[in-house]
N, C-alpha and C positions, 0 to 999 in steps of 0.2 A: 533565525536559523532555518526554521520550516521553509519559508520560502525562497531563501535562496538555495537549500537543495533543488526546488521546484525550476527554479529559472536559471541557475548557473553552474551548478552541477551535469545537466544534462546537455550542454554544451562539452564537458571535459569528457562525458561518454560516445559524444558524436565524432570528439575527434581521435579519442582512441581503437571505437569499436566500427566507425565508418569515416574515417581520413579521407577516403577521392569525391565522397560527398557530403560533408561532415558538417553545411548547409541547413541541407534540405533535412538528412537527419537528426537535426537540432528542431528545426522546426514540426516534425512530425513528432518527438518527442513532446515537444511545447502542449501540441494538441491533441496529445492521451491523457493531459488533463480533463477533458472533455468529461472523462467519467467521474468528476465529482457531480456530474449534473445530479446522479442518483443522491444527491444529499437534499434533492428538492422533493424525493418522494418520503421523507422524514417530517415526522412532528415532534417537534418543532423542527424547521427548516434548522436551525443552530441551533445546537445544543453546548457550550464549550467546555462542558466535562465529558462532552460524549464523545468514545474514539471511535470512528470510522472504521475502523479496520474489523470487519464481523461484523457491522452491525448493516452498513448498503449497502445493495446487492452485487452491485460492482467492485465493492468492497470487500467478499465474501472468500470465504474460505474454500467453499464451490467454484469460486472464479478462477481462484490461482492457477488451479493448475491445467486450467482451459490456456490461460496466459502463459505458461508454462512451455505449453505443447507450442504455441505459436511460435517460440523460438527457433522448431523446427523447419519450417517453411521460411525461405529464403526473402518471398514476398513478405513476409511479416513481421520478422526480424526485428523492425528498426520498433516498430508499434509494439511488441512485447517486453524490449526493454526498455522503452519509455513508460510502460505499464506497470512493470514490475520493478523499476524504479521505484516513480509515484507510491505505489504499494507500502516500497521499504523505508521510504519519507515517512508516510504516514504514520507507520509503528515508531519509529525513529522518536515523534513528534505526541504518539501516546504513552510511550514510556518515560519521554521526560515529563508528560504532565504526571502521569501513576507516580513518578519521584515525589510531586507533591501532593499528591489526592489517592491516600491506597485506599480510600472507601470506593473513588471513580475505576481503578485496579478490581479490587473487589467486583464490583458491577461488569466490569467488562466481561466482554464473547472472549477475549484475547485469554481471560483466568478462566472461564467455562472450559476453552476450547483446552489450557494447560490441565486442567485436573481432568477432563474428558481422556488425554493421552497416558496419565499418570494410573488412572484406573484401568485402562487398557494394558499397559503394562507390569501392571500387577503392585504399583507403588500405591503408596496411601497420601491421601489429595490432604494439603494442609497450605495454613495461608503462608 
């Protein structure tokens, strides 16, 4: 399922969200994969309980909404939502592992980053 989000999904956004070149925006979506490269500055390089999403730096919760704003610029468009795709794969792809690993749930940035917003809001963080 993870990768065919990755590879064939992003074809059905090419041709919804860029039809007259629906191509070339397939293929620039292809290669905003590029930023898993940041899974090589990790030790271990693979971890398979470990979710990406908060933990490299491309991955980050600081990135977003850098990728965010890119949606605004017209040159960039195509590259923000092959980003923020990828992005929504990825949690897509750690939440079905947390289905089977809520110690790996537990450990994640993803439950930090919920109880961080829970305390913020004046709720009480619980598992």
């Amino acid at each position: 399922m993870h990768y065919s989000l990755h590879f064939a999904f992003p074809a059905v956004l090419a041709l919804v969200f860029f039809p007259l070149m629906w191509q070339t925006a397939y293929l620039i979506m292809l290669a905003t994969m590029l930023i898993d490269l940041d899974h090589l500055l990790a030790k271990p390089i693979f971890e398979p309980r470990r979710c990406s999403i908060g933990y490299h730096p491309l991955h980050s919760f600081y990135a977003v909404p850098v990728y965010a704003l890119l949606l605004l610029l017209p040159a960039t468009q195509i590259v923000a939502v092959g980003i923020l795709f990828h992005l929504f794969t990825d949690t897509v792809d750690c939440l079905w592992s947390f289905s089977h690993c809520h110690e790996c749930y537990l450990n994640s940035r993803i439950y930090a980053l919920r109880n961080w917003l829970r305390k913020l809001l004046g709720r009480e963080a619980r598992e």
